[in-house]
LOLO-912623 format. One record per residue (C-alpha): x, y, z; residue in one letter. Coordinates in pm, whole numbers, padded with zeros to 5 digits, always signed. Layout:
XYZA...
This chain:
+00000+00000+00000X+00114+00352-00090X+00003+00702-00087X+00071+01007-00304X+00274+01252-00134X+00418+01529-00332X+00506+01632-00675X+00886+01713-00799X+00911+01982-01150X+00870+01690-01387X+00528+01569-01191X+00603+01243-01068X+00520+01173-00741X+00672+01021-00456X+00473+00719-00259X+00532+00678+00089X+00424+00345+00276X+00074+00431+00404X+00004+00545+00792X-00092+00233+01007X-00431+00364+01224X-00533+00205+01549X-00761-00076+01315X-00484-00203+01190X-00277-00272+01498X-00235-00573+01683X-00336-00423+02079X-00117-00644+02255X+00177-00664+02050X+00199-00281+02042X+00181-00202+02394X+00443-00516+02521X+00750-00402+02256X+00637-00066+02288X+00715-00046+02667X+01040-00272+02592X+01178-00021+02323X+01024+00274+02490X+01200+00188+02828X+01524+00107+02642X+01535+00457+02468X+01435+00653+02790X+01728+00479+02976X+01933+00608+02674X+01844+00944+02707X+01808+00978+03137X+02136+01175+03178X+02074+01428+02987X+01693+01527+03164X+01905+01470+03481X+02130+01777+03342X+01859+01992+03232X+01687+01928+03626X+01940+02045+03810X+02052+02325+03597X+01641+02423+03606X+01645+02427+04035X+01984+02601+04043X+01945+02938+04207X+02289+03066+03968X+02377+02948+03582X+02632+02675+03607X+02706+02535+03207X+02627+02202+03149X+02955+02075+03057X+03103+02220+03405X+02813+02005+03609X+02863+01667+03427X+03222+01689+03561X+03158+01778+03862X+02862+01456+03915X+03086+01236+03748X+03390+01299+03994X+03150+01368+04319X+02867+01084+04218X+03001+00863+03948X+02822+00700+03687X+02514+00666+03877X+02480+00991+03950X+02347+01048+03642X+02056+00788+03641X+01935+00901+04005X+01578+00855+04061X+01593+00615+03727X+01406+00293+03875X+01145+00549+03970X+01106+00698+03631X+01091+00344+03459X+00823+00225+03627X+00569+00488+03573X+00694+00521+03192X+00542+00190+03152X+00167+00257+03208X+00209+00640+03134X+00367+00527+02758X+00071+00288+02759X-00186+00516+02808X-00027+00804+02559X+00046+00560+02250X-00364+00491+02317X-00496+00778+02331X-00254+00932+02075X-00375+00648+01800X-00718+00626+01898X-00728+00963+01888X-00529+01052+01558X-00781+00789+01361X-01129+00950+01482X-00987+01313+01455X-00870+01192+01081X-01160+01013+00963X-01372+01352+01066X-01176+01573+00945X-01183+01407+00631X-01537+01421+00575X-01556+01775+00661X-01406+01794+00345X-01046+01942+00474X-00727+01832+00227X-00494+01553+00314X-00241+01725+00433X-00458+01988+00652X-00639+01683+00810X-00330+01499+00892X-00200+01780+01097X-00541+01879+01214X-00540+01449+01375X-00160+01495+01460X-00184+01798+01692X-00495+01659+01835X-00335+01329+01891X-00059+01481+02102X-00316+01726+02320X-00535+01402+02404X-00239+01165+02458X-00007+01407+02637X-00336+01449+02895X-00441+01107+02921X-00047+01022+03050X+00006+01309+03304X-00220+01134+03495X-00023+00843+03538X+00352+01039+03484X+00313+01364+03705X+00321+01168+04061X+00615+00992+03903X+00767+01328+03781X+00799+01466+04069X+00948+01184+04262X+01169+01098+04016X+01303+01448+03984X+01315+01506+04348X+01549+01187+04311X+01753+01344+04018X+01888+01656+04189X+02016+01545+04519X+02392+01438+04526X+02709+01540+04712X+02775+01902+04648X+02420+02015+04599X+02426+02207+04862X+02749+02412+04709X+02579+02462+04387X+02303+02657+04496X+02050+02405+04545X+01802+02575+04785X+01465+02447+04931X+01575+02047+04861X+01513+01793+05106X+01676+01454+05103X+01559+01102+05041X+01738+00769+05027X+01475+00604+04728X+01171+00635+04536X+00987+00488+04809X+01100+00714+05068X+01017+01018+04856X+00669+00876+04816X+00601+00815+05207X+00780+01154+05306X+00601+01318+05031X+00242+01197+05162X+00296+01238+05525X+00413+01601+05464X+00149+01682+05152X-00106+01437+05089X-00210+01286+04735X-00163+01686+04628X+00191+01706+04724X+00236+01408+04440X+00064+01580+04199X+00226+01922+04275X+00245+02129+03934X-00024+01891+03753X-00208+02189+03637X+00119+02378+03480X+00256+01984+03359X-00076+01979+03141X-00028+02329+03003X+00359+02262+02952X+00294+01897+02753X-00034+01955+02613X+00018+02236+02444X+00375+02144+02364X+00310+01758+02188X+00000+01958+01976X+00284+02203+01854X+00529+01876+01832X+00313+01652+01631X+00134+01897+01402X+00461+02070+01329X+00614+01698+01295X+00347+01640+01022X+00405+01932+00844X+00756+01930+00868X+00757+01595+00729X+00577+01697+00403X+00781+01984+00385X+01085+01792+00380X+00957+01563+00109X+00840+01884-00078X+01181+01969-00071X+01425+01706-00185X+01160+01592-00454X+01262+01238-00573X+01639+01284-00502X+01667+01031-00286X+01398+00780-00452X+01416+00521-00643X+01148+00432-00952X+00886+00200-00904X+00640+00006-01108X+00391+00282-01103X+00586+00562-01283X+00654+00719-00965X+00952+00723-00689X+00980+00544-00362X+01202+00644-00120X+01422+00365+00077X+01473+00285+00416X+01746+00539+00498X+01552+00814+00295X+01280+00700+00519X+01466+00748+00836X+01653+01074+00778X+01343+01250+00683X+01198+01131+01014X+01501+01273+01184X+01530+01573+01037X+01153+01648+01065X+01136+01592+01412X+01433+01769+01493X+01224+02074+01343X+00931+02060+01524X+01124+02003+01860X+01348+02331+01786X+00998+02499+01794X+00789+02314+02091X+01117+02329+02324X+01135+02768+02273X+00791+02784+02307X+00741+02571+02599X+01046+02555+02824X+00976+02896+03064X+00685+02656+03184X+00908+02389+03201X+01151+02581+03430X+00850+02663+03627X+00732+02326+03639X+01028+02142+03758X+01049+02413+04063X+00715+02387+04163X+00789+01986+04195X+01137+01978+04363X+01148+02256+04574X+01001+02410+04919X+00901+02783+04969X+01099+02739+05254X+01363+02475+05361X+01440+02557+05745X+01108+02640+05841X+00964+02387+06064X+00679+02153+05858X+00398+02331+06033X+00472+02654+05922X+00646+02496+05564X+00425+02654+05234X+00432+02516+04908X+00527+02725+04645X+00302+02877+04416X+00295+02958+04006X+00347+03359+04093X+00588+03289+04358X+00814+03013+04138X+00824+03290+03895X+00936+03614+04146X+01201+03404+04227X+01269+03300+03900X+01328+03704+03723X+01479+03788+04087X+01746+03535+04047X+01839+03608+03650X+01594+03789+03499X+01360+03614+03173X+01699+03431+03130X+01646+03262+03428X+01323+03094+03312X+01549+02925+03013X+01807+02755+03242X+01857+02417+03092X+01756+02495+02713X+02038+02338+02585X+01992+02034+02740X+01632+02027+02706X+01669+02090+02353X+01921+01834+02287X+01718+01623+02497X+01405+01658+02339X+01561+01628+01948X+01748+01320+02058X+01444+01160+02249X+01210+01290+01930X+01438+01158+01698X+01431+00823+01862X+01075+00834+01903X+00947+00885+01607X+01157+00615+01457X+01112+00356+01734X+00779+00446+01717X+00673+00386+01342X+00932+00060+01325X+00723-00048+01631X+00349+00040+01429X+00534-00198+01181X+00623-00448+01398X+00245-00476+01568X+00035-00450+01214X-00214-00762+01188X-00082-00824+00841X+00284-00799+00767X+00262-00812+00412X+00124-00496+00422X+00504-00364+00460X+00677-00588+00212X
């Protein structure tokens, strides 16, 4: 099965295997390799959201080179994956719940949009962007309580305390963090900056996928049948690696845009979850920090500069984990169609 994509000067066009929907996946198949590859590529990329933590709850700029050095000769190796086993085990159900909603989702919004009588192309990013609102929602439920253990996790280490660390309290696991953080908070101390993780992600995997999809077009649009080879139909088909470097560079676009556009709420986010209004108060008196006040201290400490602590590595971060994705991801739709052949 192919699909028309775009047109090069001499008017042939250039099929593309077609989009595997939610009918055409095997359920089971796609959620068991998708955690496996899912929780392999996260592992890959942990050290480098571990960077872009701490640089976010540092109270002064410290460059991201300078801080790897100093975890590797203070912490080691495994300073780098603290808080790891915590994050693994809610990326399971979270991943779960946002490949779901994200193809269930993509296939109604499609199929609508379709018979509304928008284009192709306006209806695929019209089912992309909604894809990512819906399935970036449906897995904050599951990922902010593990968010904000996990982090809590990733930013303690000898030295902290030197680098301008302020309002951190210590834990020796996961589980500690999760009884300390109930006996202190409640069930709302776990899901502390839910409200800004939804406006951070949600708004942020719309701008991600629907750029993604028009990126991806765009890309196409622009190398024309360079990189294709003729098929039986009088038109081009690209190969494998075509295939993949399109991917790349596509989503390497669209996270260039959704990490500038998002990552002041980021910053905000990841403050709200790690740190205390107020560290050496005693726990009666202790507030939780709020939006306005994460923010004062924010422009107090370095201005609107402050609030993009950590770009670099969220950026690299978010290229290298979209990259990834995006690859993993439509080798792993492959992988879990009902009918192979489709693909030969």
């Amino acid at each position: 099965m192919s699909v028309s994509m775009e047109e090069d000067g001499s008017g042939s066009k250039i099929h593309l295997p077609a989009d595997v929907n939610w009918e055409m996946l095997d359920k089971s198949k796609f959620f068991f390799l998708g955690a496996a590859l899912f929780s392999g590529v996260s592992g890959a990329l942990y050290p480098i959201v571990v960077l872009k933590t701490r640089q976010q709850v540092m109270s002064s700029q410290i460059p991201c080179l300078k801080m790897a050095g100093s975890m590797l000769r203070n912490e080691g190796y495994r300073g780098f994956y603290r808080g790891f086993g915590t994050s693994l085990t809610g990326t399971i159900p979270a991943r779960a719940l946002y490949m779901g909603a994200l193809e269930v989702t993509k296939s109604s919004v499609g199929t609508a949009t379709v018979q509304l009588g928008f284009s192709e192309a306006s209806s695929s990013t019209i089912a992309s962007a909604a894809a990512g609102l819906s399935a970036a929602m449906a897995a904050q439920l599951v990922w902010t309580p593990i968010d904000v253990v996990s982090q809590r996790l990733m930013v303690q280490g000898s030295g902290n305390s030197s680098c301008g660390v302020v309002g951190l309290k210590c834990y020796s696991g996961g589980i500690d963090a999760f009884r300390k953080i109930i006996r202190s908070d409640g069930l709302r101390g776990l899901y502390r900056g839910f409200g800004i993780s939804i406006l951070t992600y949600a708004p942020s995997n719309a701008v991600w996928w629907g750029s993604y999809t028009t990126a991806h077009r765009l890309v196409w649009g622009s190398i024309g049948c360079y990189c294709c080879k003729k098929d039986n139909e009088g038109g081009y088909k690209p190969d494998g690696k075509a295939m993949l470097a399109v991917q790349g560079v596509s989503a390497a676009m669209a996270s260039g845009v959704s990490a500038l556009v998002t990552m002041p709420l980021d910053t905000v986010k990841t403050r709200l979850q790690v740190l205390d209004d107020d560290c050496c108060s005693s726990s009666s008196s202790r507030r939780t920090p709020t939006v306005l006040q994460t923010v004062k201290n924010l422009l107090k400490e370095g201005g609107f500069s402050a609030c993009y602590r950590g770009l670099g590595p969220r950026w690299a971060s978010m290229s290298m984990s979209a990259i990834t994705m995006i690859t993993t991801y439509e080798f792993l739709k492959k992988l879990s169609t009902k009918n192979q052949e489709t693909f030969v």
